[in-house]
N, C-alpha and C positions, 0 to 999 in steps of 0.2 A: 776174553777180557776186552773190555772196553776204557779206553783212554779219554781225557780229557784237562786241558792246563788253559790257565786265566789267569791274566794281569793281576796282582795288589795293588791299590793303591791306597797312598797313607799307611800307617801306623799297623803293623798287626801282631797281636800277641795271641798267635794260634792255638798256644800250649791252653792257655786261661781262656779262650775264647771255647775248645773245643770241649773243657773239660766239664763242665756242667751236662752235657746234652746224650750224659750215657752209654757214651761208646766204648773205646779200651786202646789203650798208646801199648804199643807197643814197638821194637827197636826198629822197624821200616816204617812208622806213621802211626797215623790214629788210625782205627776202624771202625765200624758200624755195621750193622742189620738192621734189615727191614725186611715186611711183610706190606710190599705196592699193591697197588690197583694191577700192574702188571704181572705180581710175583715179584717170589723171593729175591731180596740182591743183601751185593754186602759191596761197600763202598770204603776204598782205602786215601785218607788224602796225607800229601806230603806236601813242601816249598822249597823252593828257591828260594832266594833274596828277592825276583821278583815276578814269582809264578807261584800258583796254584796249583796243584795236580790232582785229579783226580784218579785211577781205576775202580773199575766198577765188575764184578762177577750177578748172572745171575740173569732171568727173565727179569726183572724189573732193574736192573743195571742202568739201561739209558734214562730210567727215570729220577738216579738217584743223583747221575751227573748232571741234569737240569739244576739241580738244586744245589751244587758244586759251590757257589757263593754265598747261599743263605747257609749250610752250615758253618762256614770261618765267617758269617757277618760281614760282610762285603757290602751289602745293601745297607748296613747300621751304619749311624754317623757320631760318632760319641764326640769326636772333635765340636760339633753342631751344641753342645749342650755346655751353655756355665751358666756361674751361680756365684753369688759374692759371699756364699758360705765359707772361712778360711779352710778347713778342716780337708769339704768336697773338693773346693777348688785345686787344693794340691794334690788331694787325692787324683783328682785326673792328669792334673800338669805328668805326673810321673807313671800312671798307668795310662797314655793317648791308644795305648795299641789295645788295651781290652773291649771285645764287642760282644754285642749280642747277636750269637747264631740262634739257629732255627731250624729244627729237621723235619717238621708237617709231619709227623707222627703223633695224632692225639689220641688213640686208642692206647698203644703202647705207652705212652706217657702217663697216661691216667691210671695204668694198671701199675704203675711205679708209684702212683703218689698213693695212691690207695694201700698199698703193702705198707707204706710208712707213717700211716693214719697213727698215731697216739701211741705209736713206740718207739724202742731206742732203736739206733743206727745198724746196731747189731741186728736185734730181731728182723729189721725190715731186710736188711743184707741177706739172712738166714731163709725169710719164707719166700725174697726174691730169686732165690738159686734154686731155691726148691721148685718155683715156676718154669723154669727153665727147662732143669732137669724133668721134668713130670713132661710140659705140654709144645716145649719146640724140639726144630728137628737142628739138625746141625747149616749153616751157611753155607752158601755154593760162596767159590773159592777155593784160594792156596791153604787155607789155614782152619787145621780142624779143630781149634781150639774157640772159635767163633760159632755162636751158636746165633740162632733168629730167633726174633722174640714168643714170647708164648704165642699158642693159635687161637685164635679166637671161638672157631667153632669146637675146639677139644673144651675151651674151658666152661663155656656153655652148658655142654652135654655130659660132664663132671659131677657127680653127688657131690653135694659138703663134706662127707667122710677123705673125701680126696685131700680135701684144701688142707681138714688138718692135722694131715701126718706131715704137712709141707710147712708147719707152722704159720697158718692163717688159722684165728678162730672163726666161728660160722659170721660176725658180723661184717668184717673186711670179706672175707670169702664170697658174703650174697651182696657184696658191692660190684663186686667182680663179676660173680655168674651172670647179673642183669646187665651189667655194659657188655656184657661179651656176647648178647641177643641182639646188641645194638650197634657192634662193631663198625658197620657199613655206616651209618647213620653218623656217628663221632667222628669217625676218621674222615668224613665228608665234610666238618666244620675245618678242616684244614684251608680252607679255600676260603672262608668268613672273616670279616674285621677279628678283634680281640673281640669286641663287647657281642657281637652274635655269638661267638663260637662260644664263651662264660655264659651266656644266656641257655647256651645246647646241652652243655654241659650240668648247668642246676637243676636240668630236669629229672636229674637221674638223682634217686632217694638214697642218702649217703656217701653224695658228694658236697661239698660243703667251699667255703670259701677258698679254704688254706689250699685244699685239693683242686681246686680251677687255679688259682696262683702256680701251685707246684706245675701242673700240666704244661699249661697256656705261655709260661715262661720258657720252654725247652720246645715246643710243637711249633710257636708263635715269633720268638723274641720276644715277648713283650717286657718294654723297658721300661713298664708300671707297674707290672707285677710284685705286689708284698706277700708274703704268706702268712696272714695276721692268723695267729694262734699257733704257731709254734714255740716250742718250748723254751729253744736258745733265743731266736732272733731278736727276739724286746728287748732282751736285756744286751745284745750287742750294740743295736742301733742307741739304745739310750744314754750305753757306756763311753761308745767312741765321738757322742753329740754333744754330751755334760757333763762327761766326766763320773756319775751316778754308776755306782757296779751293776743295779738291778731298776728293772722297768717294767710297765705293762703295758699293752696291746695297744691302749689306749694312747699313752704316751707315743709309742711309735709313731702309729697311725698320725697324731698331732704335729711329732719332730719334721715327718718327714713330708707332710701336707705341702710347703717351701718347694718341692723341689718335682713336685706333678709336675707335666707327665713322664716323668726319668727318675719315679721311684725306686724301682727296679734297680736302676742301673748305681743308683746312690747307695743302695742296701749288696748292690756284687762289690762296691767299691772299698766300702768299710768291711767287708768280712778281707780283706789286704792287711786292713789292720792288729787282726788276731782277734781271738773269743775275747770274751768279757773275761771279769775275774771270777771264777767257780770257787761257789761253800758248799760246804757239808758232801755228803758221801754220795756217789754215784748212783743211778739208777741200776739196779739189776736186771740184765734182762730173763725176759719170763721165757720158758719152755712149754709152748701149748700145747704141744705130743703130749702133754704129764695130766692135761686137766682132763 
């Protein structure tokens, strides 16, 4: 095991900061996996009042504690951003500690947003586990309940008939199979501005806007990231801007133009404030094993 602790300074709200980027809280800390340039690691961070902690297991361990500050957001300045908007401005008065981390993971990220391409919560939760379960191995560490992310070269050399007994149908599925030819390639935009690495990332056919938002916000920070075309968020951003129950794309895109380049960070700030108001009956989720 490898150790490592760093200063806070200012505001942090570790729990909110860490919880978008994937990992899993559990009663000693957050954890995480990775698949480094080094090898495997899995990195556990804890605090003080005014420490950081990292431990790190694994050949790629020392790599994961480099990065020890980008994922609690260390390097983010959210104090840095106001806006004479009433709604935002309070919104931050009372959240100063929420930031934007970042764990330079864009292969495995992408494979996340990809699973969640145009279905419910559930389905994507369902074919994510099944990734899991099918193409990683378990995390070096204390803890066997931490697994590392799928492998890139299993998912590669995988038929479609694999993807979907895991509930992927063949179109998310051959999203997947062609980044996962590409793995080295993507996970090398890790080290690019936002606007190269979204540039690296639309090359690959089936990835689309919402899918570079989803990625590039968790791989990146990036605190402009919208993920225009999903199915909730319009009608959130619309709800908590004017009041309107329901929105579209367009709209968002519009509300939140005011507040570039801290889009992002305007749209983590208002989901504080709860969903919009839901009509009519829930989506079902689908079962692909059936089709």
């Amino acid at each position: 095991m490898l150790e490592r602790s760093i200063p806070i300074e200012g505001p942090l709200d570790l729990r909110s900061t860490l919880r978008p980027l994937h990992g899993a809280y559990r009663s000693d800390g957050w954890w995480y996996s990775a698949l480094t340039a080094a090898g495997p690691a899995t990195i556990q961070l804890s605090r003080t009042r005014g420490e950081l902690t990292g431990r790190a297991w694994g050949a790629g361990g020392a790599m994961l504690l480099e990065r020890l500050g980008d994922f609690a957001g260390l390097n983010d300045d959210p104090l840095g951003f106001e806006t004479p908007n009433p709604i935002v401005s309070e919104l931050l008065r009372r959240n100063p500690g929420v930031r934007f981390g970042r764990n330079g993971q864009v292969f495995s990220e992408l494979v996340i947003a990809v699973t969640a391409q145009k279905v419910t919560a559930t389905e994507a939760h369902r074919a994510m586990r099944g990734l899991y379960e099918a193409f990683s191995e378990p995390a070096p560490g204390p803890r066997p309940d931490i697994r590392l992310p799928p492998d890139p070269e299993k998912l590669a050399a995988a038929p479609y008939w694999a993807f979907h007994e895991l509930h992927l149908e063949k179109k998310r599925a051959d999203v997947i199979r062609r980044a996962a030819t590409e793995a080295s390639r993507i996970d090398g935009l890790a080290a690019e501005s936002v606007p190269v690495a979204a540039s690296g990332l639309a090359q690959l056919t089936g990835v689309g806007q919402w899918t570079i938002a989803e990625t590039l916000v968790r791989s990146h920070g990036d605190v402009d990231a919208v993920s225009v075309g999903d199915f909730h968020l319009k009608n959130l951003v619309v709800y908590h801007l004017t009041g309107r129950p329901r929105g579209t794309d367009e709209e968002m895109v519009e509300l939140l133009e005011e507040f570039r380049p801290q889009r992002g960070r305007v749209v983590r700030l208002l989901h504080q404030l709860g969903h919009a108001p839901k009509y009519g009956p829930k989506t079902t989720p689908r079962n692909i094993t059936r089709y």
